[in-house]
C-alpha positions as CSV (number, residue, x, y, z in Angstrom):
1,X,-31.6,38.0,10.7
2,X,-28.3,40.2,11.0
3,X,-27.8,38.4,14.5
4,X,-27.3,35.2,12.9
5,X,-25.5,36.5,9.8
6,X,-23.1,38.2,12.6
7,X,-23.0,34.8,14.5
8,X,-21.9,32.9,11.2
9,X,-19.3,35.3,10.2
10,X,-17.6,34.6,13.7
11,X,-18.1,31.5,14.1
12,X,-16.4,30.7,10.5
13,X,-13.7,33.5,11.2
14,X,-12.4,31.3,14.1
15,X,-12.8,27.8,12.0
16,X,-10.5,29.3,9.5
17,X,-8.2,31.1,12.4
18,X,-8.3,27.8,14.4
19,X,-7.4,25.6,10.7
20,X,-4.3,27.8,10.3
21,X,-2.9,27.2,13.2
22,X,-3.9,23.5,13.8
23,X,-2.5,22.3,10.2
24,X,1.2,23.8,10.7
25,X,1.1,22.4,14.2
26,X,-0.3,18.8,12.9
27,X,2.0,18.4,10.1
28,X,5.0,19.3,12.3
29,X,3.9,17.1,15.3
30,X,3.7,14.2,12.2
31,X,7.0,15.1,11.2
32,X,9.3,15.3,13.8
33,X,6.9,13.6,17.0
34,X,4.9,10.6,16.2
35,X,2.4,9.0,13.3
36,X,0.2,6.6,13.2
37,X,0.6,3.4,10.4
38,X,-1.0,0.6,9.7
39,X,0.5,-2.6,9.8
40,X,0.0,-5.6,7.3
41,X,1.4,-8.7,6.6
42,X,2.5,-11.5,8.5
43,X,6.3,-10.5,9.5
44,X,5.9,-9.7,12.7
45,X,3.2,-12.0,13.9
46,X,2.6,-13.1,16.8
47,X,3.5,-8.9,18.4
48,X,1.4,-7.4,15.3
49,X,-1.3,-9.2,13.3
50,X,-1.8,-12.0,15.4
51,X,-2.9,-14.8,13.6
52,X,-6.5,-15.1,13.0
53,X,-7.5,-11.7,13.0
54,X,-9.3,-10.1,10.6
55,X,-8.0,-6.9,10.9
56,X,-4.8,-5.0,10.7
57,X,-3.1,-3.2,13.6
58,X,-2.5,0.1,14.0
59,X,0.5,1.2,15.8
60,X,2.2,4.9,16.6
61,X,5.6,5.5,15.7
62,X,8.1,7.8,17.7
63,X,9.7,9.4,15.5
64,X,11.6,11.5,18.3
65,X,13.3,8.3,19.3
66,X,15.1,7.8,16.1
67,X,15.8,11.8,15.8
68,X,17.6,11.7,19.2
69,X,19.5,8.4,18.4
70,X,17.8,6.6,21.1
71,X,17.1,3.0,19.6
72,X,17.8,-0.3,21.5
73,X,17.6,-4.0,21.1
74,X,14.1,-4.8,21.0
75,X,12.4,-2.1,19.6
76,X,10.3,-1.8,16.7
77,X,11.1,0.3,13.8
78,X,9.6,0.9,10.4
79,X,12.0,1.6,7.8
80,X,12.5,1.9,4.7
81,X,12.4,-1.4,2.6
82,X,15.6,-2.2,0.9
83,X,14.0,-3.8,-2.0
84,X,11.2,-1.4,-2.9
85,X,12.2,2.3,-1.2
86,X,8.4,3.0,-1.8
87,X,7.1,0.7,0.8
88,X,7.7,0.5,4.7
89,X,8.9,-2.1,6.2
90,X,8.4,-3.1,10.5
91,X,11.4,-4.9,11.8
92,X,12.4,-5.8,15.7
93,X,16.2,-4.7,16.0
94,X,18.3,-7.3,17.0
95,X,21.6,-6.2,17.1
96,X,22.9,-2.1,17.1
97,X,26.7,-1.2,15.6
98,X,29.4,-2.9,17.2
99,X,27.4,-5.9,18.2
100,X,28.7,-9.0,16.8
101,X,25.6,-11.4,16.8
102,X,24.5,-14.8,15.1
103,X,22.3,-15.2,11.7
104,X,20.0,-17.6,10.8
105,X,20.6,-18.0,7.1
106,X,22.2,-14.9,5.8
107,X,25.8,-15.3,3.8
108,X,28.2,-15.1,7.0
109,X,27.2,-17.2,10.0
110,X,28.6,-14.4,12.3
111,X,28.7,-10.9,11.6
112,X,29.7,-7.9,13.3
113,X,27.3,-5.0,12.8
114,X,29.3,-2.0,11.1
115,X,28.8,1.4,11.7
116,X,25.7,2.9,11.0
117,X,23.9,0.1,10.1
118,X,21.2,-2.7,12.1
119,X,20.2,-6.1,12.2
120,X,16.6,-5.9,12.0
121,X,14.6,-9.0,12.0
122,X,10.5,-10.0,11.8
123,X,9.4,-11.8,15.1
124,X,7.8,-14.7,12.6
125,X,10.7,-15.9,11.6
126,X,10.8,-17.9,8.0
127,X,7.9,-15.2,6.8
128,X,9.9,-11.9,6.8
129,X,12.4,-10.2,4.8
130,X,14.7,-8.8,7.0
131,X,18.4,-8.2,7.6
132,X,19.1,-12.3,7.1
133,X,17.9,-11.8,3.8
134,X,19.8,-8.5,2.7
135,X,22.3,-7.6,5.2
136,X,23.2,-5.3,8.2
137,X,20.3,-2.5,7.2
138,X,22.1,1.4,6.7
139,X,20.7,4.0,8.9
140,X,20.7,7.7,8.2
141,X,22.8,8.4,12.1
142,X,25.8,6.8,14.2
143,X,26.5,6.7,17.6
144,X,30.1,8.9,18.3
């Protein structure tokens, strides 16, 4: 009886050794590596959701990219939504700073991106709120 009493005190000893290391390291791999979101909506059909599908897809976000500056044309981002800062929003970018690129449907018909800003569009075009509804989007880092 002591033998197993002995086993279970090790055994949790190392759970809650093993949970105090794994939670610090988890949080801060979510934080400054990569998570994983899911994605609704139709905004960026047919690359996400594809129609007819009953389910949502789930993607993983590199956070590191962003950190290091190292976004291009083409990549998926999930941002922050202009209209309602308590909800994400995943865009393609279009266009980086400096890039002087073509709307459909936003005030100006041209526009040069400013300075720490994107273009950011959905890939279903007509069913997303993106930058030719609000504007070059403002992001937290430029290039110098």
């Amino acid at each position: 009886m002591a033998r197993a009493s002995s086993f279970g005190k090790r055994y949790l000893k190392a759970f809650v050794s093993g949970f105090f290391v794994a939670v610090p390291v988890t949080v801060t791999f979510l934080d400054r590596v990569a998570y994983i979101a899911r994605v609704e909506g139709a905004s960026m059909q047919p690359s996400l959701n594809p129609p007819g599908g009953t389910s949502c897809d789930v993607v993983l976000l590199n956070r590191w990219s962003v950190r290091n500056y190292e976004v291009q044309r083409g990549d998926i981002v999930s941002l922050v939504s202009p209209k309602n800062p308590e909800q994400k929003i995943i865009k393609r970018v279009i266009a980086l700073e400096g890039d002087i690129i073509r709307t459909m449907g936003y005030r100006n018909r041209y526009i040069k991106i400013p300075n720490g800003h994107l273009w950011i569009e959905g890939d279903h075009h007509g069913h997303s709120f993106d930058s030719n509804a609000f504007g070059p989007y403002f992001i937290k880092f430029c290039r110098e």
